[in-house]
C-alpha positions in Angstrom: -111.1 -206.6 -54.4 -112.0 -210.3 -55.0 -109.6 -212.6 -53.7 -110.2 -214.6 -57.1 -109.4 -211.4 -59.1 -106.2 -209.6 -58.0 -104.3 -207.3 -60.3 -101.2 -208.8 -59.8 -97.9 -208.2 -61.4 -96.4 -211.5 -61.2 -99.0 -214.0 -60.5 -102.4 -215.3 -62.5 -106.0 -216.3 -59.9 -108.5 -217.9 -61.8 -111.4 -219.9 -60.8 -111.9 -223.0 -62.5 -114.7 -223.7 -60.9 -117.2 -221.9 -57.3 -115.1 -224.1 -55.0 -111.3 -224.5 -56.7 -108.6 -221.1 -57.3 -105.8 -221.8 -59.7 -102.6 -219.5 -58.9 -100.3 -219.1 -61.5 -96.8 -218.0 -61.3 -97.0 -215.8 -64.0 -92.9 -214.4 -65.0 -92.7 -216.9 -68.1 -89.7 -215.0 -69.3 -87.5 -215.3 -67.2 -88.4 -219.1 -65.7 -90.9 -217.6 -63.5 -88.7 -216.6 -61.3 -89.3 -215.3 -57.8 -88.5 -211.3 -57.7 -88.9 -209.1 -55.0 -92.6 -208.0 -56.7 -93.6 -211.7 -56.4 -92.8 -212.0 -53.0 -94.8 -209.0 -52.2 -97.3 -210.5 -54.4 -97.6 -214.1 -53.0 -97.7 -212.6 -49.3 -100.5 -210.7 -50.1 -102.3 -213.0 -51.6 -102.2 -216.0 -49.2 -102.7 -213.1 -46.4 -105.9 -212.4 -48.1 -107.2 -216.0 -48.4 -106.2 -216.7 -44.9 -108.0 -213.9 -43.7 -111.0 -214.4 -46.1 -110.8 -217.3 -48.6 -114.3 -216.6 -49.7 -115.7 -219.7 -51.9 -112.5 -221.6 -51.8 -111.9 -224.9 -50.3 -108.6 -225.9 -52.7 -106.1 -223.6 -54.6 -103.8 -225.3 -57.3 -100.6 -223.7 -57.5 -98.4 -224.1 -61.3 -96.2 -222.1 -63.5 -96.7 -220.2 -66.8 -95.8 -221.9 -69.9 -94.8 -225.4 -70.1 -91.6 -225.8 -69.0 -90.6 -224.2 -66.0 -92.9 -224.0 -63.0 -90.4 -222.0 -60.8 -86.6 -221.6 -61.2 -85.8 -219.9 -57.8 -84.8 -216.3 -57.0 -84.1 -214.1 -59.4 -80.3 -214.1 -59.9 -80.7 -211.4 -62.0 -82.7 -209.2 -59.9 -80.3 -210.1 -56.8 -76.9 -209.3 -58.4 -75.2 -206.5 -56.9 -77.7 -206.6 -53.8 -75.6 -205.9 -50.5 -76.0 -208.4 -47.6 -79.1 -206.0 -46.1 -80.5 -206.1 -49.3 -80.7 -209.5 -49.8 -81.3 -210.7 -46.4 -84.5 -208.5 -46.2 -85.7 -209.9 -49.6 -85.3 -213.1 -48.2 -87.1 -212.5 -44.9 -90.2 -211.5 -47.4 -89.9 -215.0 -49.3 -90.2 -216.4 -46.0 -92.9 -214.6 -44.7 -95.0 -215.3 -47.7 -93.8 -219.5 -48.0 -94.9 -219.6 -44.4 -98.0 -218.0 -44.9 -98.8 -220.0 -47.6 -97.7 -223.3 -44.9 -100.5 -222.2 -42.7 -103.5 -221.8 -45.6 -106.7 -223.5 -43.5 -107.4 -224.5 -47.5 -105.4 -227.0 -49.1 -102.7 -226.3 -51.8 -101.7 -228.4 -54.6 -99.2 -227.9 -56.8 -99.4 -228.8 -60.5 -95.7 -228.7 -61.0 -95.9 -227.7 -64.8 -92.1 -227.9 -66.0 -88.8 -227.5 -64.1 -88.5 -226.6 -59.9 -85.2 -225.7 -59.2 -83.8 -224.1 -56.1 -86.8 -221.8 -54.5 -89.1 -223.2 -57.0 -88.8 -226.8 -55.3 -89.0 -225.6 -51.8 -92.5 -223.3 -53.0 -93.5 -227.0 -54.3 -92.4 -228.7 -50.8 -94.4 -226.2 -48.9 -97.8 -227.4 -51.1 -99.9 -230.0 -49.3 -98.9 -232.6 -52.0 -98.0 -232.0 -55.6 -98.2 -233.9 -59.4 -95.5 -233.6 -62.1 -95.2 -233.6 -65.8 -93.4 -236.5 -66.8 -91.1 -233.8 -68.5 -90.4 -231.9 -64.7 -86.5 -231.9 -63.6 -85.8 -231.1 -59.4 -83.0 -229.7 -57.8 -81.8 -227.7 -54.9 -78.7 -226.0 -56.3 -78.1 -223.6 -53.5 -74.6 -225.0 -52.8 -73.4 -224.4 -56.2 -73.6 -220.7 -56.1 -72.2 -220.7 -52.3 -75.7 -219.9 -50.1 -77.9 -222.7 -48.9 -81.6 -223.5 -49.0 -83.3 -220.9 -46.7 -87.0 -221.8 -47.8 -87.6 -224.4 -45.9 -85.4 -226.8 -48.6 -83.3 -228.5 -45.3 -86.3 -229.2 -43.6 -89.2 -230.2 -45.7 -87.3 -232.7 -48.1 -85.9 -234.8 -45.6 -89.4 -234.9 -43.9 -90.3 -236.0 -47.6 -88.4 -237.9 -48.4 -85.9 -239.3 -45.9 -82.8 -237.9 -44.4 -80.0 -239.8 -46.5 -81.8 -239.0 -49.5 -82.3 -235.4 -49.2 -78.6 -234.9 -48.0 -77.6 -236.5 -51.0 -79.8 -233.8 -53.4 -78.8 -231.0 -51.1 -75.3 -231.4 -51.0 -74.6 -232.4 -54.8 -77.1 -230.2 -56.2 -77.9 -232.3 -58.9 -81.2 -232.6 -60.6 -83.1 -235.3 -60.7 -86.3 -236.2 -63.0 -90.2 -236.9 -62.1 -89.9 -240.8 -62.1 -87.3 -240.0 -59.3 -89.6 -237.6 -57.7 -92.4 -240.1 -57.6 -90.3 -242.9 -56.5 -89.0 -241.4 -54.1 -92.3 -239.9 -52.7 -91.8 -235.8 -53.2 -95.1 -236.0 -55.8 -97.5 -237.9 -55.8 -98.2 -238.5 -59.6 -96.7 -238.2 -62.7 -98.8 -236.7 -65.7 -98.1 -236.3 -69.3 -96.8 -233.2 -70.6 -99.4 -230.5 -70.6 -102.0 -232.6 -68.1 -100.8 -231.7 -65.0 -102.9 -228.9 -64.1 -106.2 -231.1 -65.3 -104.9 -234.2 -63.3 -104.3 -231.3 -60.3 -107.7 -229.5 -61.1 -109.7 -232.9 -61.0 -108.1 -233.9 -57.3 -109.2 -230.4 -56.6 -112.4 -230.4 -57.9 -113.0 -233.9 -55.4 -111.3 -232.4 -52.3 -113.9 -229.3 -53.2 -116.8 -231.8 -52.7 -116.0 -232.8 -49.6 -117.3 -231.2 -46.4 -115.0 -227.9 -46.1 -114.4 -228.0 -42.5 -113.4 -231.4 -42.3 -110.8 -230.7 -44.8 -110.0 -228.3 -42.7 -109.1 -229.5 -39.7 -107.7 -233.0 -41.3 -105.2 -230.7 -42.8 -104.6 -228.6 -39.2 -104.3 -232.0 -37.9 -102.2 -233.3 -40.2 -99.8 -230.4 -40.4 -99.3 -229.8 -36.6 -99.8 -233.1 -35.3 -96.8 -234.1 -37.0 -94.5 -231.8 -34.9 -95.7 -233.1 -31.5 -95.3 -236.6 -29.6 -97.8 -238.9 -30.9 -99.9 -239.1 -27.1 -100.3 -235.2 -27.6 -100.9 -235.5 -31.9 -103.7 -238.1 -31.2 -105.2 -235.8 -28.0 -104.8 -232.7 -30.6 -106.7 -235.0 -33.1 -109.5 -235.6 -31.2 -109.7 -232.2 -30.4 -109.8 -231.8 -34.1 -112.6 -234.0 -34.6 -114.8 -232.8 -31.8 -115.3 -229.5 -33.4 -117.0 -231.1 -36.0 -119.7 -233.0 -34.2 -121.6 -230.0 -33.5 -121.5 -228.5 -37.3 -124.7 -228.4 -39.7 -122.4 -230.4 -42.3 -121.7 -233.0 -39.9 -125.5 -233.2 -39.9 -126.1 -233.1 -43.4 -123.5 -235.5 -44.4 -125.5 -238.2 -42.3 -128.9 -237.3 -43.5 -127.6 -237.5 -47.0 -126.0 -240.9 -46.4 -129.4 -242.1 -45.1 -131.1 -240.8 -47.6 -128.7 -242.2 -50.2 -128.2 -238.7 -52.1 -125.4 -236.3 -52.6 -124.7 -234.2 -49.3 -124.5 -230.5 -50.0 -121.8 -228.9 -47.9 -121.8 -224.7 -46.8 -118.8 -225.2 -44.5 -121.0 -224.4 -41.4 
């Protein structure tokens, strides 16, 4: 089956171009809405591109419709679930946000309408996201007596600051793009119904760029930032040196001396 082509029950893969794989969250009904099915879904799915992500070298990840990308679990699906129940759903949400974390490929997310609750952290988990100006936030796990468990507690203060986030995690209250932006959880804000263009034409440049560089700048990035900076900057060299010896590497200076366009294979 080709990763770009899944049958999947809950999500949409399209290619919008060789290089670029749009993912859509694809429940418009009910908010798009993360069900068991999805989980199952999205695990395989990132499992498959980790393990082979054929011609891509960025994913774009949005929401059907155009006004919710993701409103959390399904609280419909989960009423009535006893504590096994829902703890083992949960462990599956985890398993596929982390394997999504760990993508050598970057993800953006084209954040289409509304991310509330596990829509937000799916969003935080992206490599860096864009809004419509129309997009509302919130993590409004405290008002139904549970916490964030996707990574919520973690990767918004490391977004946006500690006092911040405290104040969004323990009110619960939304808060619009502008705030978003300001405060530095996306990195632009479109106009309604641009988003995933704006997000497909960041993709379309990160595409053009030399594949394993991307790569490991994004490895680098992504664990570097756990370790003291002495080892980060030793793991970043380490980075770097696996590039020297690659045939893009070499093309990317013959096609700077040349003064022409280089042509990356990720080799």
């Amino acid at each position: 089956m080709n990763a770009f082509q899944p049958a999947y029950a809950t999500l949409q893969t399209a290619r919008a171009d060789e290089h670029v794989l749009v993912v859509t969250l694809n429940r418009p009904a009910v908010g798009n809405a993360l069900n068991t099915q999805m989980g199952h879904d999205l695990l395989n799915l990132w499992s498959r591109l980790t393990e082979n992500p054929e011609a891509a070298r960025c994913i774009v990840l949005t929401g059907a419709g155009d006004r919710i990308f993701c409103a959390g679990g399904d609280l419909r699906e989960r009423n009535g679930m006893t504590s096994q129940q829902w703890r083992q759903q949960h462990e599956l949400f985890e398993r596929a946000l982390w394997t999504m974390a760990d993508l050598p490929v970057p993800v953006i997310a084209a954040i289409n309408g509304h991310a509330y609750a596990g829509g937000l952290e799916i969003a935080l988990y992206c490599d860096f996201a864009y809004a419509s100006e129309q997009a509302r936030f919130a993590l409004t796990e405290v008002t139904i007596g549970i916490m964030p468990g996707g990574g919520g507690t973690q990767n918004l203060p490391r977004a946006i600051g500690e006092r911040r986030a405290k104040e969004i995690l323990l009110t619960g209250a939304p808060f619009s793009a502008a705030d978003a932006h300001a405060w530095g959880l996306v990195n632009r804000v479109c106009p309604a119904g641009e988003v995933l263009a704006c997000a497909l034409e960041t993709a379309r440049t990160i595409a053009q760029n030399a594949p394993l560089s991307v790569r490991q700048i994004k490895k680098s990035v992504r664990f570097g930032g756990q370790m003291e900076l002495r080892t980060a900057l030793r793991f970043e060299v380490e980075a770097y040196n696996h590039l020297v010896g690659t045939q893009d590497r070499l093309e990317g200076v013959r096609a700077f001396n040349e003064k022409r366009k280089p042509v990356f294979h990720g080799s």
